[in-house]
C-alpha positions in Angstrom: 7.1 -14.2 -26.7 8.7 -11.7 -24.7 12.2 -12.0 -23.0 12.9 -9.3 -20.0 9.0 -7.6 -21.0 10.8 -7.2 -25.2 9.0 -9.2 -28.0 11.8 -11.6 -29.1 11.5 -13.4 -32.7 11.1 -17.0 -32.4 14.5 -17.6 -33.2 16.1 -15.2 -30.5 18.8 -17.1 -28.8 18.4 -16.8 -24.9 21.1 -16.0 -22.5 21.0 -17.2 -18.5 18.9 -15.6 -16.0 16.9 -14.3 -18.8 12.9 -14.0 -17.8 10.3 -15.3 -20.8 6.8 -14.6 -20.7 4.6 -16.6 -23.1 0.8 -16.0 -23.7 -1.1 -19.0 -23.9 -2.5 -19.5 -27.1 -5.7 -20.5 -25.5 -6.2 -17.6 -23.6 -7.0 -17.1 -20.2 -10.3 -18.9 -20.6 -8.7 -23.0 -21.1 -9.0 -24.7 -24.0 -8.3 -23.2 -27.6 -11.5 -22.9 -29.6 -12.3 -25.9 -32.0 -12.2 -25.4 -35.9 -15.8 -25.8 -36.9 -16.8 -28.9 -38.5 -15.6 -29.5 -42.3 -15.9 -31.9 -45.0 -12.9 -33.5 -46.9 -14.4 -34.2 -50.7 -11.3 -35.6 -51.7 -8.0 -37.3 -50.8 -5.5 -39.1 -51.9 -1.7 -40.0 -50.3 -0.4 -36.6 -52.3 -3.6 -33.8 -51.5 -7.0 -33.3 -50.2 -9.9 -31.3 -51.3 -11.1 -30.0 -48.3 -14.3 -28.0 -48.3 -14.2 -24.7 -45.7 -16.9 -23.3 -43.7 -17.3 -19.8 -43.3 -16.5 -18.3 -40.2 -12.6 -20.6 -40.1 -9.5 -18.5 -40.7 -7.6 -20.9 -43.4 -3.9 -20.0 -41.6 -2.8 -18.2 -38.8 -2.6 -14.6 -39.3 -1.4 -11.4 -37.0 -4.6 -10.6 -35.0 -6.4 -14.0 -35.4 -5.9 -16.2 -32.2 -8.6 -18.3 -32.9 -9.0 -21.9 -35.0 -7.8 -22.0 -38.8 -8.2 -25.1 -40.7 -4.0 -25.4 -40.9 -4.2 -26.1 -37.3 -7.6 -28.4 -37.8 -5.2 -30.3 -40.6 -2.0 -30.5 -38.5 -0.3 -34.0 -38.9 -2.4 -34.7 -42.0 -1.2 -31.3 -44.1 2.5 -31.5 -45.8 4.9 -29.0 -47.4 5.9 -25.3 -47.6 8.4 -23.2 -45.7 5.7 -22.6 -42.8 5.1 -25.4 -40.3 2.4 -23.2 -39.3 0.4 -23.3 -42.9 1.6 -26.3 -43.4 0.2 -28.0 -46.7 -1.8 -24.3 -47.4 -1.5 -23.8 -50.8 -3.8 -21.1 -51.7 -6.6 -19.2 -48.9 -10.0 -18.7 -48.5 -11.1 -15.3 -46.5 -13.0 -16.1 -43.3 -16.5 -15.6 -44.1 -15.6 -16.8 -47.7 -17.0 -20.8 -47.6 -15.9 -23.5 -50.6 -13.5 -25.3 -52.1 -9.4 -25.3 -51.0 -6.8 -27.8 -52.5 -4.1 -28.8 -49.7 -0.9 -30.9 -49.8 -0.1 -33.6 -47.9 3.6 -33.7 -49.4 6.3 -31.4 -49.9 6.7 -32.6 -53.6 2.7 -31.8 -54.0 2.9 -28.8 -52.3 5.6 -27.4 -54.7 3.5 -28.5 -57.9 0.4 -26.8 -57.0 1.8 -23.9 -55.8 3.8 -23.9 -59.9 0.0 -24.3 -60.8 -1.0 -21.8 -59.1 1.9 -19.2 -60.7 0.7 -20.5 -64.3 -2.7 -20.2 -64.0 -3.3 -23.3 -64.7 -5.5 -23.8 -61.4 -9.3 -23.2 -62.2 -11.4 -21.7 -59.1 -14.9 -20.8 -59.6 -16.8 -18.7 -57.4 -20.2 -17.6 -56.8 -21.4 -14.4 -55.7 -24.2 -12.2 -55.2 -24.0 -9.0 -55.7 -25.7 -5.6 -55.2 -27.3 -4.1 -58.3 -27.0 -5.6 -62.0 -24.1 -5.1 -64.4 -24.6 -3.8 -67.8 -23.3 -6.7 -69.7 -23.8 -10.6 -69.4 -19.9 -10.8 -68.8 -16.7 -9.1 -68.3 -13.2 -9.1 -67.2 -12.1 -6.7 -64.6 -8.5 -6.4 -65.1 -7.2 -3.9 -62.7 -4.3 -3.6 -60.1 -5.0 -3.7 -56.2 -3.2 -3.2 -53.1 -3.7 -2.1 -49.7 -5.8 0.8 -49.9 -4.1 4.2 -49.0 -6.6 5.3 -47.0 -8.0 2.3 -45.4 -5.4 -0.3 -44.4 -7.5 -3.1 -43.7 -9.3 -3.0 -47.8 -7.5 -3.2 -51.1 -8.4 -1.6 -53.6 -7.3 0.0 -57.1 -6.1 3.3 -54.8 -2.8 1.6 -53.6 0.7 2.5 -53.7 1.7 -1.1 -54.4 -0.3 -2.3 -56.7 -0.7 -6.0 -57.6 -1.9 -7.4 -61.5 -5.3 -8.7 -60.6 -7.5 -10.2 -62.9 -10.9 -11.3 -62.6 -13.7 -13.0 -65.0 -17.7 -13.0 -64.4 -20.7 -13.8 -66.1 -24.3 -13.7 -65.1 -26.5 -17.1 -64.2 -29.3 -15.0 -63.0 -30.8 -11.6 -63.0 -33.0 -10.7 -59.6 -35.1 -7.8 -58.5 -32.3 -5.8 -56.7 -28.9 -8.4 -56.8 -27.4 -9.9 -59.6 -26.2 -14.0 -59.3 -22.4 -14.0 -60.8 -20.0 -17.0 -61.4 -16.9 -15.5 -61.0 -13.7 -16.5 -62.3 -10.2 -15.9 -60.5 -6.8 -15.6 -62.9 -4.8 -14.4 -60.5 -5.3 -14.4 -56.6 -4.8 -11.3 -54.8 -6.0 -10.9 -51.3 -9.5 -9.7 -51.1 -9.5 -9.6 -55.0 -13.3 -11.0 -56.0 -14.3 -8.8 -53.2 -12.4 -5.4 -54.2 -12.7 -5.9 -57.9 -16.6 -6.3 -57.7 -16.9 -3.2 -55.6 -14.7 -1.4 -57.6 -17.3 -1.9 -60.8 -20.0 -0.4 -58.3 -21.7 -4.2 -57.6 -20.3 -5.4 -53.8 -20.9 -8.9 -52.7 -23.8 -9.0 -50.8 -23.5 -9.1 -46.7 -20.0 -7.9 -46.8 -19.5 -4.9 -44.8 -15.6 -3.7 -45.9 -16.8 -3.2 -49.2 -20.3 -2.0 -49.2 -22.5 -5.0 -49.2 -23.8 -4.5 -45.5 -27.5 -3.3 -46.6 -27.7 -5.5 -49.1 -27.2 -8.4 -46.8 -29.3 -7.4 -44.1 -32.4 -7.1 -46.4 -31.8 -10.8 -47.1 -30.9 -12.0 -43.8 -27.6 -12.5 -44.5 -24.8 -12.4 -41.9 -21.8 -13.5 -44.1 -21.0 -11.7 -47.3 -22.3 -13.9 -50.1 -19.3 -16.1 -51.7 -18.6 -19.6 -52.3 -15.7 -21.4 -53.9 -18.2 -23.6 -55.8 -15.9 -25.5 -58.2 -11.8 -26.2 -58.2 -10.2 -27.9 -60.8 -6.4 -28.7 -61.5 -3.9 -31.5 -62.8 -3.4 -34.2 -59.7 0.7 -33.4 -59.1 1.9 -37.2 -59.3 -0.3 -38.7 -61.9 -1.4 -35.9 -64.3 -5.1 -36.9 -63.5 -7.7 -33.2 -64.1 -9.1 -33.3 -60.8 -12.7 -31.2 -61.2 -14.3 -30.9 -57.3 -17.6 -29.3 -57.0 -19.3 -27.9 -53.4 -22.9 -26.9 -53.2 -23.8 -23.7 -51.4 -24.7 -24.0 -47.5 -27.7 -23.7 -46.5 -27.6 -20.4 -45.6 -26.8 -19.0 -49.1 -29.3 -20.8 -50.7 -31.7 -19.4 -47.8 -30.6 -15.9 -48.8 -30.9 -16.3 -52.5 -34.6 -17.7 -52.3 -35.2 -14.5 -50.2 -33.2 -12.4 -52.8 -35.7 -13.7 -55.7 -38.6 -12.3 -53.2 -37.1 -8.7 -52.7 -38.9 -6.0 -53.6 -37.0 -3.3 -55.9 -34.7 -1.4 -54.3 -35.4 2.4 -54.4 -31.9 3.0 -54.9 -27.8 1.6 -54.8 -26.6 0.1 -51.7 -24.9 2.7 -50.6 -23.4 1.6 -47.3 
């Protein structure tokens, strides 16, 4: 919004005669785009399970004008400080496709966000990454932050570091890329994403941390992670609540093509 040509907070307080300018969120072309199509895999009066494509933003964000599945929920999503994430409890990244618990409740909203803060939330990822660890399993237990250099990547170079720790283990060994189930503990932005890269394996098809060649050899136009599994204690009844979402299509298309790669003659080094 801005008030005589000056951005004005939302709760600037107008005097008369004053001009306001306010940019539609549509944009010039009409009608706001529509939040791609998503499937709810549980709900219940307190939450839903709600299973995100990639490609939707989960909340508004500075520089995003289009969709996010807050908006897609409106008037069914509950609780939080934000009437603009409202119900959000935890995020997704774009391109990142799964599993996301959301409250329909303010009292639901602050249990699974004191969840959340305990650890006591289990999300399961998988990912596909360049190259293949040296051991079966690991933890990578390493601060991140916006990166010093780079201000749109975290990394482990940050002057604000975060704790961020991060489980894997191996399902399956191909020619050039590794399968990993992948294990949050703590939920940093970027965090699956950075840490990986940081132990010199990048998800495959994401291009801020070095998987871009890795995707393209396997047709991938999305970096390759899924929130496949989410489990936690309902907020009301105490019930474990253990939601599963199978990989879309287009992962499984690009594993099946990663089993058929050749050997790489060297890291992706992109």
């Amino acid at each position: 919004m801005l008030v005589d040509g000056t951005a004005r907070p939302k709760n600037h307080r107008m005097a008369a005669g004053q001009v306001v300018e306010v940019e539609s969120e549509a944009g010039a072309g009409g009608a706001a785009e529509p939040a791609p199509d998503f499937e709810v895999v549980y709900e219940d009066p307190d939450l839903m399970v709600v299973d995100k494509p990639a490609g939707l933003v989960t909340h508004p964000a500075p520089g995003h004008r289009g969709a996010t599945l807050a908006e897609a929920l409106r008037g069914r999503a509950a609780g939080g400080p934000d009437p603009e994430r409202a119900g959000i409890v935890h995020r997704l990244d774009r391109d990142t496709s799964g599993l996301l618990v959301v409250a329909k409740t303010e009292e639901a909203h602050a249990a699974l966000v004191k969840q959340l803060k305990a650890r006591e939330v289990r999300r399961e990822y998988l990912a596909l990454v360049t190259g293949h660890p040296d051991s079966e399993s690991g933890t990578i237990d390493a601060p991140i932050g916006r990166d010093r250099a780079r201000r749109t990547v975290v990394s482990t170079r940050s002057d604000r570091p975060r704790t961020a720790v991060t489980r894997f283990e191996v399902i399956e060994r191909l020619p050039a890329t590794t399968l990993l189930r992948v294990r949050l503990e703590t939920g940093r932005t970027h965090q699956i994403r950075a840490h990986l890269a940081a132990i010199g394996h990048p998800v495959c098809g994401d291009p801020q941390y070095g998987g871009r060649v890795c995707g393209r050899e396997i047709g991938l136009k999305r970096q390759f992670l899924h929130a496949e599994k989410l489990m936690f204690r309902h907020p009301r009844t105490g019930e474990i609540l253990d939601c599963e979402s199978k990989p879309p299509v287009e992962l499984r298309r690009a594993l099946d093509a990663a089993r058929r790669e050749p050997v790489s003659g060297g890291p992706d080094g992109d």
